[in-house]
C-alpha positions as CSV (number, residue, x, y, z in Angstrom):
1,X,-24.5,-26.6,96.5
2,X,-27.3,-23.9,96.2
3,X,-25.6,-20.6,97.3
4,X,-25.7,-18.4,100.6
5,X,-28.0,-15.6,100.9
6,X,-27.2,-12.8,100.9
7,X,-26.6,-10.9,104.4
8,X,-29.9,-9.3,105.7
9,X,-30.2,-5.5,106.4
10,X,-28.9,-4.6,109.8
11,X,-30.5,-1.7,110.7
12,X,-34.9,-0.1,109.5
13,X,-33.7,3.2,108.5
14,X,-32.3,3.6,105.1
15,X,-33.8,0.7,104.1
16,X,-37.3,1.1,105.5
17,X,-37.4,4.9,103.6
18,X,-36.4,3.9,100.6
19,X,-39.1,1.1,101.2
20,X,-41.6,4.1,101.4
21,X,-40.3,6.0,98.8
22,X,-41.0,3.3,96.5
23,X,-44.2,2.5,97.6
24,X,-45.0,5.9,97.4
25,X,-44.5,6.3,94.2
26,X,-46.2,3.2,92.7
27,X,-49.7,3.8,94.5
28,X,-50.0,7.6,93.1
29,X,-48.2,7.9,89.8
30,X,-50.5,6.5,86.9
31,X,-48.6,5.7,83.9
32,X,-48.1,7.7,81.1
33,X,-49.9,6.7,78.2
34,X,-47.2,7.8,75.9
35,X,-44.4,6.1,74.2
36,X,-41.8,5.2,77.3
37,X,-38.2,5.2,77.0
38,X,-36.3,2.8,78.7
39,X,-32.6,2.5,78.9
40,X,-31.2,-0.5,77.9
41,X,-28.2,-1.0,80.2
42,X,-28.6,2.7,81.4
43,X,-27.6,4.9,79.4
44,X,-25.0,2.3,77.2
45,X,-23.8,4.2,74.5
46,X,-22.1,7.0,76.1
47,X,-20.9,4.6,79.6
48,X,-20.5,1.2,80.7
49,X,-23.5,-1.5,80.4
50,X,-25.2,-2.2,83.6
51,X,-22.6,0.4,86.2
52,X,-23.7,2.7,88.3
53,X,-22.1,5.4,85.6
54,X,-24.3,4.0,83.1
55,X,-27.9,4.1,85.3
56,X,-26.8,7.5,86.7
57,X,-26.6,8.9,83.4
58,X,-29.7,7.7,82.0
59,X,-31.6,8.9,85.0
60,X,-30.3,12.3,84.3
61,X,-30.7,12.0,80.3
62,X,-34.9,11.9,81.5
63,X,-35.2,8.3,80.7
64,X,-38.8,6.9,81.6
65,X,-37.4,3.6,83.0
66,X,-33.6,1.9,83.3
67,X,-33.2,-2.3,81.6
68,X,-31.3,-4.7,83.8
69,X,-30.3,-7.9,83.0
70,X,-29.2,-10.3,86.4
71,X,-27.6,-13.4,87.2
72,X,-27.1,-14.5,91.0
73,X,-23.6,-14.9,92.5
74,X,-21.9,-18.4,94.0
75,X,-22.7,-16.5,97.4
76,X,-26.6,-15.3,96.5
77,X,-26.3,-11.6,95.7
78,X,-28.2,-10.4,92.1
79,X,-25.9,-8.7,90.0
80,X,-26.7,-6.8,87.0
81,X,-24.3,-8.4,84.7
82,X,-25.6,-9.7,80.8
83,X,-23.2,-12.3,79.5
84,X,-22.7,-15.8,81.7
85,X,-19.2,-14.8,81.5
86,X,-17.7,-11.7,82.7
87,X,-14.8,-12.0,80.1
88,X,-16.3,-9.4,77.7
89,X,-17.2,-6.3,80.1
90,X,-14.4,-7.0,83.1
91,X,-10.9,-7.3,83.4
92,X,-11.4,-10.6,84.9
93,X,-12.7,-14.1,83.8
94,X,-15.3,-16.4,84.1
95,X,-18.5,-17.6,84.7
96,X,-20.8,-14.7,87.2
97,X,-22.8,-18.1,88.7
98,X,-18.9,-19.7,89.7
99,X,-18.1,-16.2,91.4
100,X,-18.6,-14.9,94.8
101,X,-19.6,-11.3,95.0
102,X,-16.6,-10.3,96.4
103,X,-14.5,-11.6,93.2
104,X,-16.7,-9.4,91.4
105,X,-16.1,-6.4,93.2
106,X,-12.5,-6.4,92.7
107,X,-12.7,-5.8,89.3
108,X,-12.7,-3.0,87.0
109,X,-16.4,-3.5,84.9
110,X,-15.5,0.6,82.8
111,X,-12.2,0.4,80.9
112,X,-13.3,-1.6,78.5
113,X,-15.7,1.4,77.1
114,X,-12.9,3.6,76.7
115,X,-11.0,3.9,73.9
116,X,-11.4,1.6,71.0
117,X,-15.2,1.9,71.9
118,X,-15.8,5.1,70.9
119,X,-13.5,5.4,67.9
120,X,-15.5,6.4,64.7
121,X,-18.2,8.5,67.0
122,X,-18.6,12.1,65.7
123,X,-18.6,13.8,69.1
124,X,-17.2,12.1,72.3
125,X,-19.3,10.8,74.7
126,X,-20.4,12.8,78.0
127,X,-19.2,10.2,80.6
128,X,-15.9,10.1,81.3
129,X,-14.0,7.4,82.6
130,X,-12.4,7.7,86.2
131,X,-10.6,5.4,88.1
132,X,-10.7,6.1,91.2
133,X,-14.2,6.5,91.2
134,X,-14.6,2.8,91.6
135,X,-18.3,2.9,92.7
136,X,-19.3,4.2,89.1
137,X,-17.9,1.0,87.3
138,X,-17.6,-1.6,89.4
139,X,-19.7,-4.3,89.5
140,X,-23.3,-3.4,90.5
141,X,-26.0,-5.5,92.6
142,X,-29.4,-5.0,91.9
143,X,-30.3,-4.1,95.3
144,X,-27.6,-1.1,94.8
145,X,-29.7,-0.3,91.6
146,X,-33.3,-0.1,93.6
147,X,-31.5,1.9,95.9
148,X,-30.2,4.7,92.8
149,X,-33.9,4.6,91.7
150,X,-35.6,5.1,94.6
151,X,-33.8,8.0,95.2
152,X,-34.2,9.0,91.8
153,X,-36.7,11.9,93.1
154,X,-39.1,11.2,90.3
155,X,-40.9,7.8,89.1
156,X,-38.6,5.8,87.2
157,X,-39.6,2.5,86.4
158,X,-37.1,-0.4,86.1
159,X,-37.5,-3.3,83.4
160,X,-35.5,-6.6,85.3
161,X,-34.7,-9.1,82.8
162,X,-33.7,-12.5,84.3
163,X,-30.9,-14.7,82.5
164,X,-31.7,-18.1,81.6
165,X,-30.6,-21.2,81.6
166,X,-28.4,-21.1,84.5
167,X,-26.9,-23.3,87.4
168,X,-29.2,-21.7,90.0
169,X,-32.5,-22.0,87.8
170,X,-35.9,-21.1,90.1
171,X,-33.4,-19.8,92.5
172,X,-33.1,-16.3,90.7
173,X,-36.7,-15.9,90.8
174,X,-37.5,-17.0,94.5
175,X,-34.2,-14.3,95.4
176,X,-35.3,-11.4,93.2
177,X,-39.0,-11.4,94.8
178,X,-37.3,-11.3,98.1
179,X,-35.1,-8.5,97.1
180,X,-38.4,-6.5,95.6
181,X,-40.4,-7.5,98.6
182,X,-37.8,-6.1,100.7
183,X,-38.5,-3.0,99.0
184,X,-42.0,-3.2,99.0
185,X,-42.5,-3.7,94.8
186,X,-43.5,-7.5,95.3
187,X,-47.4,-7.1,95.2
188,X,-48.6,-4.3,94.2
189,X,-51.8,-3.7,94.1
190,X,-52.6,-3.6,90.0
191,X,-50.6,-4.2,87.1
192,X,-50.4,-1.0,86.0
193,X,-49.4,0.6,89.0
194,X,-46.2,-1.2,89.6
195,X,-43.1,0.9,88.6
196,X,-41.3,-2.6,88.4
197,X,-41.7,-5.6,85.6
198,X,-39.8,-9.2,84.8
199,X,-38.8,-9.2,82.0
200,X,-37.4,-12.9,80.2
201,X,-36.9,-15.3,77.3
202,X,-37.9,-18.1,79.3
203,X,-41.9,-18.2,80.2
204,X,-41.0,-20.9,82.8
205,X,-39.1,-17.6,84.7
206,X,-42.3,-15.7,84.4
207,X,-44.7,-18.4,85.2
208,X,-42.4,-18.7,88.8
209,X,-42.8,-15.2,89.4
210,X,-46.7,-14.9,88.2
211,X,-47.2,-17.9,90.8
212,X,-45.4,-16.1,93.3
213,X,-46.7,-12.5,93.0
214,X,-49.6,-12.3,90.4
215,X,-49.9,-8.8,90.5
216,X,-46.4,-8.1,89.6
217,X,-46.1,-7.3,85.5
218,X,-44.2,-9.9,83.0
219,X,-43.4,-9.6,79.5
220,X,-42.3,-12.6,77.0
221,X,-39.1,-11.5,74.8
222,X,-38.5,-12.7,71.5
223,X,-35.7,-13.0,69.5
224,X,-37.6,-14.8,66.4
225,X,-41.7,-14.9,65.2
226,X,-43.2,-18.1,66.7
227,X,-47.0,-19.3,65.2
228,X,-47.8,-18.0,68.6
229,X,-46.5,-14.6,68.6
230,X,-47.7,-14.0,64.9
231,X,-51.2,-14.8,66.4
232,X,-51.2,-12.2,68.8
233,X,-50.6,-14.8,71.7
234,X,-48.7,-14.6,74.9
235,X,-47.6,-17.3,77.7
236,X,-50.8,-17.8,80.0
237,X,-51.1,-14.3,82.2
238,X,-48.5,-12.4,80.7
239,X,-49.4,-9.0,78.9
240,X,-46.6,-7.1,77.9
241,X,-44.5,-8.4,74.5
242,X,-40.8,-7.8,74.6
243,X,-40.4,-8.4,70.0
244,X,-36.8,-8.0,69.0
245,X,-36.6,-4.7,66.6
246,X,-35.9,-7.2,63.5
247,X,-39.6,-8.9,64.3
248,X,-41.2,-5.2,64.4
249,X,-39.3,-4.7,60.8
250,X,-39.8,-7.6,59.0
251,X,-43.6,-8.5,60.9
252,X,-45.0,-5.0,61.9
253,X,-48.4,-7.1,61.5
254,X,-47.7,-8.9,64.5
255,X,-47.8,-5.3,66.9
256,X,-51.0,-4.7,65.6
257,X,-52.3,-8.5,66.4
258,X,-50.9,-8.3,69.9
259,X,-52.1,-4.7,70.3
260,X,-56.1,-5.9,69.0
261,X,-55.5,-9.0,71.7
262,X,-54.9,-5.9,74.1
263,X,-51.3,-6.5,74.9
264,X,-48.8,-4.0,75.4
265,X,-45.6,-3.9,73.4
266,X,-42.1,-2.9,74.2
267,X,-39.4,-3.4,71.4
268,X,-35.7,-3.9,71.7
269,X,-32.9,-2.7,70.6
270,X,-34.1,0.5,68.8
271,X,-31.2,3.4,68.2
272,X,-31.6,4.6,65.0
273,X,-34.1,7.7,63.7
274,X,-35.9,5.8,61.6
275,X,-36.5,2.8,64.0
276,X,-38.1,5.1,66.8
277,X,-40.1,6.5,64.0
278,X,-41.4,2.8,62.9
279,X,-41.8,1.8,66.6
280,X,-43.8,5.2,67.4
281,X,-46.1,5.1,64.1
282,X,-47.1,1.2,65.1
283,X,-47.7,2.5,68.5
284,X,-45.4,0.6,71.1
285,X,-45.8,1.5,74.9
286,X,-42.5,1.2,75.1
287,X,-38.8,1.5,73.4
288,X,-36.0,0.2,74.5
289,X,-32.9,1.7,73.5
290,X,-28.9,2.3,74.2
291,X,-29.4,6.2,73.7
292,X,-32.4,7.4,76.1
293,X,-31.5,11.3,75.5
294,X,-31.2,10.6,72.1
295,X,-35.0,9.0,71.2
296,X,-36.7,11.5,74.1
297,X,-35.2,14.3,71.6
298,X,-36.6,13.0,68.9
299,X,-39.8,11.9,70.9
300,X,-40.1,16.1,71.7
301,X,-39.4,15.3,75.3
């Protein structure tokens, strides 16, 4: 059984200015045409992947845009969760597509990052974990992430990686564009201009959501060089390259292919000095990475 949606906005206030904000910001901020920083998971090295704790941070740290990964609920909400199973960042069990959003909500998504996780670290980290501040680590909807940006009170762009394979298949994509459209970031009105991109390993995903809003940007991750991707090719209409950091090491030739074939290029998972200075020297548009204050100090910014 396909789930619920997800209950509709009561009331135009709230949700009609942060509609304006948004739009606001993606019709009169050009991009940057500099290296962006984007925080993988917010800011994941010093606070829990994909919380409230963790985007908060990284929006303060300066970061040029926040990563997402989601998966839709058993009742129709998108949450920002990575695994299938919750087993590894939760105190709970199980599969996010067998579980209600309320099951989710009950549990504790931060402890795990204490302790143990930061053994070994030189200094410790600047986020502190409290709990009774459930907000800041429980589980978090994407719709409560579009909310933390658009009140951001600068442009911060946000990278929304959808999950794949799943039990709800097409459904994530048809519920994310209604989520974005509710927010006005469905159709924008050029590429380039859009403060939001879909991100996936699946190009069936971003063919649904090029059909559906052809405007809106994609970019094709990789894991592993395909014939394609050493040839400077992308899925039909996509633009932006998402290359694992172990393609940029061991294939640098293939960022200057898709750079000639006029593709942008934004590499994950890079942490380390020597990385961002590999990634910056081959000229990516953008790096993704777990430490956003980190690679904008080293970046000069």
């Amino acid at each position: 059984m396909p789930p619920s949606g997800p209950a509709q906005p009561s009331g135009p206030s709230d949700r009609t200015r942060t509609r304006t904000r948004w739009h606001h910001d993606a019709v009169t901020h050009a991009r940057q045409h500099v290296t962006q920083v984007v925080a993988h998971r917010g800011a994941s090295e010093d606070a829990p992947e994909h919380t409230l704790a963790a985007y908060t941070k990284a929006i303060e740290d300066g970061a040029d845009a926040l990563e997402c990964d989601v998966r839709l609920t058993a009742d129709g909400h998108l949450v920002c969760v990575h695994d299938r199973r919750i087993n590894r960042t939760s105190n709970g069990r199980g599969a996010v597509s067998a579980l209600e959003l309320a099951d989710l909500a009950a549990l504790d998504f931060g402890s795990w990052k204490t302790g143990e996780a930061y053994k070994g670290r030189d200094e410790d980290p600047d986020w502190e974990h409290r709990p009774e501040d459930r907000e800041a680590t429980s589980v978090l909807t994407l719709e409560r992430l579009l909310e933390l940006v658009a009140d951001a009170g600068r442009r911060v762009e946000l990278a929304i990686e959808t999950k794949h394979p799943t039990r709800w298949a097409g459904q994530v994509e048809d519920r994310l564009l209604v989520l974005l459209k509710r927010f006005g970031l469905d159709a924008p009105a050029a590429a380039e201009e859009s403060p939001v991109r879909v991100m996936s390993f699946s190009a069936r995903s971003l063919h649904r959501v090029r059909a559906a809003s052809p405007t809106l940007p994609t970019v094709y991750l990789t894991q592993f060089v395909t014939p394609r991707l050493r040839d400077g090719r992308l899925p039909v209409g996509v633009r932006i390259a998402g290359p694992s950091l172990r393609i940029v090491r061991n294939h640098p030739g293939c960022v200057t292919r898709l750079k000639r074939a006029g593709h942008q290029v934004h590499v994950w998972t890079v942490n380390e000095p020597e990385d961002v200075d590999l990634c910056v020297g081959l000229g990516v548009d953008a790096i993704i990475t777990n430490r956003p204050r980190a690679v904008l100090d080293q970046l000069g910014r």
